[in-house]
N, C-alpha and C positions, 0 to 999 in steps of 0.2 A: 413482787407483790408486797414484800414485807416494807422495801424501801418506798413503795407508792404511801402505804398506809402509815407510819412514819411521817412521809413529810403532809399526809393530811391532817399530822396531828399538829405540826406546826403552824399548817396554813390557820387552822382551829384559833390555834394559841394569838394568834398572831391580830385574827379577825375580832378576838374576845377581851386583849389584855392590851393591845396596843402596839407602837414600835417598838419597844424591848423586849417583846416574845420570842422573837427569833432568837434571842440566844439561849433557847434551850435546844435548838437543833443539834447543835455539836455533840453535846454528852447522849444528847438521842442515838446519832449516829454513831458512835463509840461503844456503849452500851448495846443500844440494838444489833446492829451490824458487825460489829469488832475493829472498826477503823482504827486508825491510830489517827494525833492528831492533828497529821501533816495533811492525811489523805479525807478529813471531816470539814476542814477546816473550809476548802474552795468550795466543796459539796452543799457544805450548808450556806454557804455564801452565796453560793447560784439558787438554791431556794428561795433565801429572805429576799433576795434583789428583784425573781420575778412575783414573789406577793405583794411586796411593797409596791413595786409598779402597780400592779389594779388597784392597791389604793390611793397612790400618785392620781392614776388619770382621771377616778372619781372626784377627786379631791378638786382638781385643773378643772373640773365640770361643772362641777360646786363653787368655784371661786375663792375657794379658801388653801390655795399655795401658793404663799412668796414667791415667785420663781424666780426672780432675779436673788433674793437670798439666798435659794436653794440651788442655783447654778453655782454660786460663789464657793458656798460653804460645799458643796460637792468637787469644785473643780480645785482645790486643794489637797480633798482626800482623795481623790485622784491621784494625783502627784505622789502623796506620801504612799497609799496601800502597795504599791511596787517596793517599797523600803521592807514594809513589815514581814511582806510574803519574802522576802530573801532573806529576811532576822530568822525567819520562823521555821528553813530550811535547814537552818548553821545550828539551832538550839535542837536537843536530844528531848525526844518525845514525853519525858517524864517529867523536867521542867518545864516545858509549852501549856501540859496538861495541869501542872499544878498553876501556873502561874493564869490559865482559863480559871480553873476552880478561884481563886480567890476576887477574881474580879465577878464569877458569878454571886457568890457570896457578900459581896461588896451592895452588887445592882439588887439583889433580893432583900437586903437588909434596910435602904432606901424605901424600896417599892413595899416594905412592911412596915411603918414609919407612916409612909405617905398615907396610906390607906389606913390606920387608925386612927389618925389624925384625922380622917376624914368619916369615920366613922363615931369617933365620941362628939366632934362638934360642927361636923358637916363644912369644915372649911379647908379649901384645898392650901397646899404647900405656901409660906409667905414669900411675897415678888420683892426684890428692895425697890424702895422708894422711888430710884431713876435708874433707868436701863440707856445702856450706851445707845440701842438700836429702840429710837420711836418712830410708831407711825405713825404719818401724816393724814389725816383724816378728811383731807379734802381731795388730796390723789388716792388715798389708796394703798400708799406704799409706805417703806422705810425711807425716814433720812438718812442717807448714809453719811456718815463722819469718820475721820479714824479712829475712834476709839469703837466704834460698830465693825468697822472693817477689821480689827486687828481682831476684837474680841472672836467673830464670826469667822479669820482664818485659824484661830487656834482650834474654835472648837470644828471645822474640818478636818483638821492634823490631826485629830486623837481621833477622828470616828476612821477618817483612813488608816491610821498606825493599827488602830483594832480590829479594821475590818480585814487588812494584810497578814496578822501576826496570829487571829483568835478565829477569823471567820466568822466572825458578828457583824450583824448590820450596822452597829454602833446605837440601836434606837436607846439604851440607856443611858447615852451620853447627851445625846440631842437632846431630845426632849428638857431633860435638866439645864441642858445651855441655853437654848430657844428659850425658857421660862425665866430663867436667871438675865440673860443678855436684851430681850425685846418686852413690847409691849403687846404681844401679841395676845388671842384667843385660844381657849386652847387646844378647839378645832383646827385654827390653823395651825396651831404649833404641830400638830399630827400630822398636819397632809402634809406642810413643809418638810416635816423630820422624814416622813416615808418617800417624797421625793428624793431627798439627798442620800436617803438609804439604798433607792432603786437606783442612782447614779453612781455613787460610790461603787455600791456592789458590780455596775458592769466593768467599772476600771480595775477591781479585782478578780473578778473572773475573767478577763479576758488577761492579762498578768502570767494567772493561774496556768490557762491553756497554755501560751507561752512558752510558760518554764516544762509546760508537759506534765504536772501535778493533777490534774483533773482525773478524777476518777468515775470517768463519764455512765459506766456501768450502773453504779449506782447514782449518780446524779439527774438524769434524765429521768425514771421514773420519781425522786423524789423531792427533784423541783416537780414535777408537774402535780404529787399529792397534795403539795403545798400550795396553788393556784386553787385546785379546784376545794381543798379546805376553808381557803381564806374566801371562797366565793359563798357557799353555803353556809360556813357560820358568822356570817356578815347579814343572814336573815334572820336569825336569832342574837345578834349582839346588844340588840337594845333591850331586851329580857334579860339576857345575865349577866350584862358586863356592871362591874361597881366595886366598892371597895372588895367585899365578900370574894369576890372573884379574883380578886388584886393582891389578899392573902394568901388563895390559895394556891396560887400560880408561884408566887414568891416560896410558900412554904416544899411546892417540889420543886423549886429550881435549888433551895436552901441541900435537899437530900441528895440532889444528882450532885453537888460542888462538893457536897463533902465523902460519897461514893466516889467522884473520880481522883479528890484527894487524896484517899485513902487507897483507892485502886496501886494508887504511881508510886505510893511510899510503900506499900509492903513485899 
């Protein structure tokens, strides 16, 4: 029960703050449960992967996901999340866990930035002038060129290396890349980034099972709180979601990175 309601707080987080919510799952599961975070890391992976999915298919509904982007840019981190999940076996629990803490403290300090920035003059993050990856506006689509494709396999190497090594979706990588690399909306940029998050994450969790890491005990009941969260506060999301919400989600991810910092050093 306790692992159900756990990951409904996720699925919550996830439906209210975007694709970087999921990486509060870990320190959830660490904190909540006692995991260590060899045995958090696939756990919460299999969470974000089946939330991000119902927002993937809604999104495929909608019309608003690259898919050919988001195949790319997923079947890279494909590849690599097998790398991270065998780094993340050979590294000793107390640096894994600090070296989660400072990238969450990294991802909260952006997403607190973004949102006051958005709150004293109501304008989002600036895009540079030209993005390797534009779309074409008579297809539809991106033009691809290499300097879209290289950009687009890097930033799949880093959401798989993280999604292997951290057990994060990687959604605060994406998002930031998709914004920086296209010329995209940035509804699409959402559904895209949560498509390649629910791809990635299956190439990592099934990895996971593989090597026999899966801590299915707890993972079953707390992927499924995290479907059935991200379903329900997806009818409340257009009421609270905004910067106001974007603080304060940053401000407790800010306390769980430097609680499990401080957890792994004393």
């Amino acid at each position: 029960m306790l692992a159900a309601l756990l990951g409904a707080i996720i699925g919550a987080v996830l439906a209210l703050t975007g694709a970087g919510g999921g990486i509060l799952a870990v320190p959830l599961l660490v904190f909540g449960l006692g995991l260590s975070m060899v045995q958090a890391a696939p756990v919460g992976l299999l969470a974000v992967g089946l939330a991000a999915s119902v927002g993937a298919v809604l999104g495929l509904k909608q019309g608003t996901v690259r898919y050919r982007a988001a195949g790319f840019v997923a079947g890279i981190g494909i590849l690599v999340a097998p790398l991270g999940l065998q780094l993340a076996q050979r590294i000793p629990n107390a640096p894994l866990a600090l070296a989660f803490s400072l990238v969450l403290i990294h991802a909260c300090i952006r997403i607190l930035r973004n949102s006051h920035r958005a709150l004293r003059s109501g304008a989002q993050p600036p895009r540079p002038q030209a993005s390797p990856c534009v779309l074409n506006p008579a297809k539809g689509r991106l033009r691809w060129s290499l300097p879209c494709a290289r950009a687009l396999a890097f930033t799949g190497a880093a959401s798989g290396m993280l999604s292997g090594l951290l057990g994060v979706g990687g959604g605060f990588v994406l998002i930031p890349a998709l914004t920086r690399y296209t010329d995209l909306e940035a509804k699409s940029i959402l559904a895209t980034s949560l498509a390649v998050i629910a791809l990635v994450s299956t190439g990592g969790v099934g990895s996971a099972v593989l090597a026999g890491v899966m801590y299915w005990e707890v993972a079953l009941p707390f992927a499924a709180g995290a479907v059935v969260g991200l379903i329900l506060a997806r009818r409340i999301a257009h009421k609270l979601a905004g910067p106001r919400l974007q603080q304060a989600f940053a401000i407790v991810g800010l306390c769980a990175a430097v609680m499990l910092g401080v957890g792994v050093m004393s």
